[in-house]
C-alpha positions in Angstrom: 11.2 0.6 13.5 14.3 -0.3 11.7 17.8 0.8 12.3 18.4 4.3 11.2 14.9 4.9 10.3 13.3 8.1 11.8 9.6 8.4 13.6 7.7 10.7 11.5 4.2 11.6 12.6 1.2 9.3 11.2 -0.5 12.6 9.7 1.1 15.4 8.2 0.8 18.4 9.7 -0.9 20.0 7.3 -3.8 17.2 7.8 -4.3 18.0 10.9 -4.3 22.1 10.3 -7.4 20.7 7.4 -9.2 18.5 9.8 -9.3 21.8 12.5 -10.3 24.0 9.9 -13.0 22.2 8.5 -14.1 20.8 12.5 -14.4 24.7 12.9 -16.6 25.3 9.8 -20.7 26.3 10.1 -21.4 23.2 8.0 -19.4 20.4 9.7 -21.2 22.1 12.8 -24.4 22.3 12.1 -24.3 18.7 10.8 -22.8 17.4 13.5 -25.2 18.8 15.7 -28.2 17.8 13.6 -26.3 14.0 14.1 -24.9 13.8 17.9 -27.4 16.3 19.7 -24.1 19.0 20.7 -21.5 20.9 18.6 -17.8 19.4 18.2 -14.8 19.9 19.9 -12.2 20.8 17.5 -9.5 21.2 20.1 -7.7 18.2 20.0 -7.3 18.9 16.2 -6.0 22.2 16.9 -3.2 20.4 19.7 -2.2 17.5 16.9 -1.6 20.4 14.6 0.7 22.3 17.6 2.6 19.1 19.1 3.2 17.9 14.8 5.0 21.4 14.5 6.8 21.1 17.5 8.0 17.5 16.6 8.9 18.8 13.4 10.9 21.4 14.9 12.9 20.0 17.9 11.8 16.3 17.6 10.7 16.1 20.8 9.6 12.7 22.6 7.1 14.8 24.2 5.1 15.7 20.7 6.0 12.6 19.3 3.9 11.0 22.8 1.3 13.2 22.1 0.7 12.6 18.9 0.6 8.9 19.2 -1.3 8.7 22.3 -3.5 10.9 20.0 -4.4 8.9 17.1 -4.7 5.7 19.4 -7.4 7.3 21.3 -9.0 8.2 17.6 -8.6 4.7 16.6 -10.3 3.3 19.7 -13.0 5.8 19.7 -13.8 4.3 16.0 -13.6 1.3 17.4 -16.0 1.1 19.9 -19.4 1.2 17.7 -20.6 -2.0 16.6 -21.5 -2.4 12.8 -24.7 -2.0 12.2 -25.1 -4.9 9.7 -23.5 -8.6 10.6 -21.1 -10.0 8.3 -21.7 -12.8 6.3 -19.2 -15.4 5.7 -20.2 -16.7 2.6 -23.4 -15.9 -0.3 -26.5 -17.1 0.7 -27.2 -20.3 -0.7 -30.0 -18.5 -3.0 -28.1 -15.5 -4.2 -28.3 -16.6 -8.0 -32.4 -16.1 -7.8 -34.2 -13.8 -9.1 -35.6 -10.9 -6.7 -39.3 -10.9 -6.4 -39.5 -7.4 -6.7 -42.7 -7.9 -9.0 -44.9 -9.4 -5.9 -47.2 -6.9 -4.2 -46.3 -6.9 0.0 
């Protein structure tokens, strides 16, 4: 960070109030329990949204940990599941064919 420049939190806090809302709703539950077998915790939303308002009101290195420890363990969680597909690197070498969507299987 440059000189002079201030930490601000990578959310605002008002994202975070959202993302707890809408973690709560019937709908986000319901799908997500239809998807991963449990219902969601929405309790880590609810903490960003406290240690954002704390930051934003004493600046504490304590919220400002918190909230950055926070996100990294969002990011990493992201990160952890493999893509589904694998990237190519280039076109396949036939990609200006027609498909042969016409042929029976």
């Amino acid at each position: 960070m440059a000189a002079g420049e201030t930490w601000r939190p990578p959310r605002s806090c008002e994202d975070y109030w959202w993302e707890w809302k809408h973690c709560r709703g019937l709908r986000h539950a319901f799908h997500h329990y239809y998807a991963h077998g449990e219902l969601p915790t929405c309790d880590r939303w609810r903490e960003d949204y406290e240690a954002c308002r704390a930051w934003e009101k004493g600046r504490t290195a304590a919220a400002q940990e918190a909230l950055c420890k926070s996100e990294r363990a969002r990011v990493m969680e992201n990160q952890k599941y493999a893509p589904v597909w694998t990237l190519r690197k280039s076109p396949p070498s036939d990609w200006y064919l027609p498909l042969d969507q016409d042929k029976p299987n």
